[in-house]
C-alpha positions in Angstrom: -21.8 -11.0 16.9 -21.8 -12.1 13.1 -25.1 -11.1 11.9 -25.3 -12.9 8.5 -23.3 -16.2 8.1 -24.1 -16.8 4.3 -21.2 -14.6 2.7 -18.6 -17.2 3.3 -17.9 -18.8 -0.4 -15.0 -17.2 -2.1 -11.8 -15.9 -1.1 -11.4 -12.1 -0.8 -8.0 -11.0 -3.0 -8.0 -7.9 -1.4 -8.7 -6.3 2.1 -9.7 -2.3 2.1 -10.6 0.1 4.8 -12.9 2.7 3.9 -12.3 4.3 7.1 -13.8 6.2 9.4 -10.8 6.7 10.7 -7.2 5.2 11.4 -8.4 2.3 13.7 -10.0 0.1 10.6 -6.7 0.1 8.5 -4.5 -0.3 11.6 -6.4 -3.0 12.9 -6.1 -4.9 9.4 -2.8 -4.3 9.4 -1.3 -5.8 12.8 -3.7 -8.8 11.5 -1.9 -9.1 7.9 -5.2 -7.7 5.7 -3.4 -4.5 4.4 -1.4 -5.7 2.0 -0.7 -1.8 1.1 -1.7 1.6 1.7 -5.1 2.7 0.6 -6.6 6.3 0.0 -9.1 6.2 3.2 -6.6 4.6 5.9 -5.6 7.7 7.6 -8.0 10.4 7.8 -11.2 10.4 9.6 -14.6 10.5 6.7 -18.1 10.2 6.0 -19.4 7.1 4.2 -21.8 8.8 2.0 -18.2 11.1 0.4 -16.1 7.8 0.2 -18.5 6.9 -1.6 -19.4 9.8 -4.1 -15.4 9.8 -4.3 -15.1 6.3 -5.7 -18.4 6.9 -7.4 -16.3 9.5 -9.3 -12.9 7.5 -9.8 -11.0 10.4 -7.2 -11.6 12.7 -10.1 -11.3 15.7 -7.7 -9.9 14.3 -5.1 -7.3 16.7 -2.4 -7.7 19.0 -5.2 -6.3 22.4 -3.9 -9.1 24.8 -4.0 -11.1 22.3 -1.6 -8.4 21.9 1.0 -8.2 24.6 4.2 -6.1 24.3 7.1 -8.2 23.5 10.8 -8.5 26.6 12.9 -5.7 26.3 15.7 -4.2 23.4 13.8 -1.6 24.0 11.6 -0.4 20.4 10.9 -4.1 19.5 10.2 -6.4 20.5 6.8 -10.3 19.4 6.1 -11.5 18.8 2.4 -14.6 20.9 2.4 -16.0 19.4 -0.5 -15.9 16.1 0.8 -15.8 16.2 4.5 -12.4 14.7 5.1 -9.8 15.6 8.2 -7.0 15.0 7.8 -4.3 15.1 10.7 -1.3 13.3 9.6 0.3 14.5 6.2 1.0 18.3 6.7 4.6 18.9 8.0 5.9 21.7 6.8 2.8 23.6 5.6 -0.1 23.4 3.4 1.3 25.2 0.8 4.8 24.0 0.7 3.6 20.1 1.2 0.8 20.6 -1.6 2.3 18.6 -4.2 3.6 16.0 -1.7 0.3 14.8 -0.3 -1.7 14.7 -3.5 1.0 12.7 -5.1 0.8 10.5 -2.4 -3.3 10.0 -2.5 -3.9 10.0 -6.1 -0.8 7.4 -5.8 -2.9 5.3 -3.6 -6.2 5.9 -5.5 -5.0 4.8 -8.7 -3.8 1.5 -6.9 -6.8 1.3 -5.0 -9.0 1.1 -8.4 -6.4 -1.0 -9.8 -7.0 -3.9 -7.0 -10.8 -3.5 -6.5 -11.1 -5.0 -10.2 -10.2 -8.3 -8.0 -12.6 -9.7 -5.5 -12.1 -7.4 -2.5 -13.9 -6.7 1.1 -14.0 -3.9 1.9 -14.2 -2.5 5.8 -16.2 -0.2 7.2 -16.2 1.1 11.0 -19.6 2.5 10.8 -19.2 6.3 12.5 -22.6 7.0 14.2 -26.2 7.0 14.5 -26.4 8.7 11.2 -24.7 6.7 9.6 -26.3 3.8 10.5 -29.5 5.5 8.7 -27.6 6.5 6.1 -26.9 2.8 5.1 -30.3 1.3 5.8 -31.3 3.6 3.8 -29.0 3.3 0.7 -28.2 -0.7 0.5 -28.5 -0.4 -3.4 -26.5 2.4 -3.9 -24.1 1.3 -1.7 -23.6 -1.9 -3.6 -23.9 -0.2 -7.0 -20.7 1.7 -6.0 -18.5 -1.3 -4.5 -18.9 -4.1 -6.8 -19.1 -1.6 -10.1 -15.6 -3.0 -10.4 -15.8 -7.1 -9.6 -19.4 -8.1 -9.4 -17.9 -10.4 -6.1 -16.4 -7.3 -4.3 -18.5 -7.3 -0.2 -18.1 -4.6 2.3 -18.2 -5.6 6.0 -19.8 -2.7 8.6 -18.2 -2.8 12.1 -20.7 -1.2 14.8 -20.1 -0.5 18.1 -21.7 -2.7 20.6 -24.3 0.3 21.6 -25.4 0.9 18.3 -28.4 -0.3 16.7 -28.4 -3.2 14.0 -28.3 -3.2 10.4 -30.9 -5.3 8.3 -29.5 -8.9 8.2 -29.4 -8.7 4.4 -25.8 -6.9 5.1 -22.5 -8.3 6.5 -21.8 -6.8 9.8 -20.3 -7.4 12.9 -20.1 -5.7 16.6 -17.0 -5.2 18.2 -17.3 -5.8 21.9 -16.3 -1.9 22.7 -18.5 1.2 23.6 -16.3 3.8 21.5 -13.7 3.9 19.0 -10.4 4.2 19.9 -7.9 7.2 20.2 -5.0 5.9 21.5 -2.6 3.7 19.2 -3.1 0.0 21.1 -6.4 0.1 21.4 -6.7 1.0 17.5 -4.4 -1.4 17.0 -6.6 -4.4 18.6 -9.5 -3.0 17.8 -10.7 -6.2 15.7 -9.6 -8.2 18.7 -12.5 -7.4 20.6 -15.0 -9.1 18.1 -13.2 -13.1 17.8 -16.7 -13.6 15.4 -15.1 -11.1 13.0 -11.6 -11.7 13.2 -12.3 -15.5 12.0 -14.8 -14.8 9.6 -11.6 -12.5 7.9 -9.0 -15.4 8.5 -11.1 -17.7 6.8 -12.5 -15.4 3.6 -9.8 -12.6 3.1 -6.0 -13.7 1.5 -3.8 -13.8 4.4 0.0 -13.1 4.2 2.3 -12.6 7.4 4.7 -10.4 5.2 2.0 -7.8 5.6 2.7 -7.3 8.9 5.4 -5.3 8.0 8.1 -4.1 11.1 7.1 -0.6 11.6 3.3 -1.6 12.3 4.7 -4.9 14.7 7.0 -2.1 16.4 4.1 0.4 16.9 1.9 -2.6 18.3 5.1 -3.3 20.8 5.5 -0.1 22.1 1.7 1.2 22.5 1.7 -2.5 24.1 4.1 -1.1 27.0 2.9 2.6 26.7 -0.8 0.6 27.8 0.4 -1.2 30.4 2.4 1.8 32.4 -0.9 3.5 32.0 -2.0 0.9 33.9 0.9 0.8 36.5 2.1 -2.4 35.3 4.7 -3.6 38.6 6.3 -5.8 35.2 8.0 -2.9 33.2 9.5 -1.3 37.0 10.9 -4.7 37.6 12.6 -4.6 33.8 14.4 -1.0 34.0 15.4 -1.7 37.5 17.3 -5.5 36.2 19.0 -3.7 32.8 20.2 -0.3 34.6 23.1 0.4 36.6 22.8 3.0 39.5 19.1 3.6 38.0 17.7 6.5 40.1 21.0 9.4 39.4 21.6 8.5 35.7 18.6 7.8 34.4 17.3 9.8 31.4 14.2 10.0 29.5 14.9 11.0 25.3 11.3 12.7 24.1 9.8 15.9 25.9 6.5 15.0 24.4 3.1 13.1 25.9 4.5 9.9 26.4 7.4 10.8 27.9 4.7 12.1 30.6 2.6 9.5 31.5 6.3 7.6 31.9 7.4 9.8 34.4 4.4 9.6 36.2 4.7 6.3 36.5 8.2 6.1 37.4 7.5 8.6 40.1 4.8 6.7 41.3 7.7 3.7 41.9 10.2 6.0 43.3 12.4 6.0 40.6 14.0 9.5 40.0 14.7 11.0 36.6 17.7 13.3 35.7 16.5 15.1 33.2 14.7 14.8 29.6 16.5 15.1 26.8 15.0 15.8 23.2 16.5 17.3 20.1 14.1 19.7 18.8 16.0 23.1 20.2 12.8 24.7 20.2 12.2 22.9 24.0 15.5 23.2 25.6 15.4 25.5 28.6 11.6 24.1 29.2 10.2 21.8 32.1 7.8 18.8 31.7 6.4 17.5 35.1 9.1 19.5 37.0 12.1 18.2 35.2 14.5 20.1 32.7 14.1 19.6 29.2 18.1 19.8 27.8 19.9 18.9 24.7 21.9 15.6 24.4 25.0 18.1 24.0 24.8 18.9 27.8 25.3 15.5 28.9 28.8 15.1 30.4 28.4 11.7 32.4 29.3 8.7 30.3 27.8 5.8 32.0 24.2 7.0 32.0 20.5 5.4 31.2 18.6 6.2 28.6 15.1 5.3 28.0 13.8 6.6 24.9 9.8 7.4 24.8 9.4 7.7 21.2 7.7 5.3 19.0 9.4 6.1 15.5 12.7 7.5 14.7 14.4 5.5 17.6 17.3 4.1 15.4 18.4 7.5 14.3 18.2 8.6 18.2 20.1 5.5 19.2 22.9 5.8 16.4 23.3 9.6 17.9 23.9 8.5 21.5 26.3 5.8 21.1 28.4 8.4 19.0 28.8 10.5 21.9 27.9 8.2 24.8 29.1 4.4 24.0 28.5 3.0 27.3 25.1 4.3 27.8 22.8 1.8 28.6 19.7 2.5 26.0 16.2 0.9 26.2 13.2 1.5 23.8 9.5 0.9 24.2 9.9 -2.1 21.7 12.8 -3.1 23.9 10.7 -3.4 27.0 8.0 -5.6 25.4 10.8 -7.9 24.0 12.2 -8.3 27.2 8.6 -9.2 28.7 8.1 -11.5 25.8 11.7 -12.9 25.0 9.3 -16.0 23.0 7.8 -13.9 20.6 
């Protein structure tokens, strides 16, 4: 539902997610909204620090005295000045990726104040209760902070269809879902679920289909199948069964990791055997996943085999390493799969 039609007069330069978390800026960007990366798209936040951080022009923002590492997860650190979590940039450690990830952030803040100096909406997937409080309790401040820059600039809220309303004074919208989304389609299409909202952007924000860049149309292809196996679709059976030879002995799965197992549950559940999973991280090799061995590519002695690779992202590498070794395998990605279901597209 749009709750206040009267913000429809100019056209938006720029699109921003100010979070809460990684749906809002994935969302915008399978639509073509993003038109680059932005300091709040891929950690999960509170609104009242994103906006004490603008507030403050990211003066002390991912500073290093504020940043800890999560209990129990080392690939994961919290800013405990501001709130932030972030899950996604550590891959080393802390300490040795430092300098990496505040690059990166005060990169995208200093671009970020650049293009709010333009008309810009701003998008907000409202967290909670709380925060819904939080705003109907600090409209003026609120707007103080996003159009300090461009007196134009608006910020949209999202809610959740169970939450209460905002005053009518504010641009909001409800998506037609119950909870936000963990899982990559579903954040993905998460403005899919409110059509009110999704026009109201087409018609108001600057549109470009070279923001839909291919890693984020490849991601939205192979969640795509990854949701529909999950949902034992007979379709994506029908598809390995037409492209491999001699399916059941040769078939291989490349990525011990939790795709690969919700695949082989689903192929079980069609009677499809699997020989064995292959993955390159040595650390895994000599280890079972749903019953099968987990082996390196190196142990593969059969030429003509199957191989249906469960990652998302790296797959090109992974392809490029079997047909060094193994030039008749037959190889299929997720992204393969959904082309093959939608040869139009």
């Amino acid at each position: 539902m749009f709750f206040n039609h009267t913000y429809n007069t100019i056209t938006y330069e720029n699109c921003v997610s100010l979070g809460w978390f990684c749906g809002t800026a994935s969302s915008m960007a399978l639509h073509g909204f993003r038109a680059c990366s932005g300091p709040f798209d891929w950690f999960f936040s509170d609104l009242p620090s994103v906006l004490k951080i603008i507030e403050k022009n990211f003066e002390d923002f991912m500073i290093k005295e504020n940043l800890v590492v999560s209990p129990n997860k080392p690939h994961e650190f919290t800013d405990r000045k501001y709130g932030f979590r972030c899950p996604h940039d550590i891959k080393n450690n802390l300490t040795q990726d430092y300098s990496r990830i505040y690059e990166k952030y005060h990169r995208r803040a200093s671009n970020f104040m650049n293009k709010i100096t333009l008309p810009t909406c701003f998008i907000r997937a409202v967290r909670n209760e709380e925060e819904i409080t939080y705003i109907r309790e600090n409209i003026d401040y609120i707007y103080s902070v996003i159009r300090r820059a461009n007196s134009k600039n608006q910020i949209i809220f999202l809610l959740l269809e169970n939450m209460n309303s905002l005053p009518h004074n504010l641009l909001s919208f409800r998506l037609n879902i119950n909870t936000y989304a963990t899982k990559t389609y579903e954040m993905l299409t998460m403005f899919d679920s409110s059509p009110d909202f999704l026009n109201w952007c087409k018609s108001n924000i600057k549109y470009s289909p070279s923001y839909i860049n291919a890693k984020i149309l490849n991601d939205y292809k192979a969640s795509y199948i990854f949701h529909k196996i999950e949902q034992n679709d007979n379709r994506i059976v029908t598809i390995l069964n037409d492209c491999y030879f001699d399916i059941n002995p040769r078939l291989y799965l490349w990525g011990a990791g939790f795709t690969c197992s919700f695949i082989l549950e689903y192929l079980n559940n069609h009677q499809i055997k699997v020989n064995s999973i292959i993955d390159n991280d040595v650390s895994k090799h000599g280890m079972f996943l749903n019953g099968l061995p987990i082996i390196s590519f190196s142990e593969i002695t059969d030429q003509n085999i199957n191989i249906l690779i469960t990652t998302i992202s790296g797959t090109d590498n992974i392809i490029n390493q079997i047909k060094k070794i193994c030039p008749a395998a037959v190889i299929l990605t997720l992204v393969d799969l959904y082309n093959i279901l939608f040869p139009s597209e």
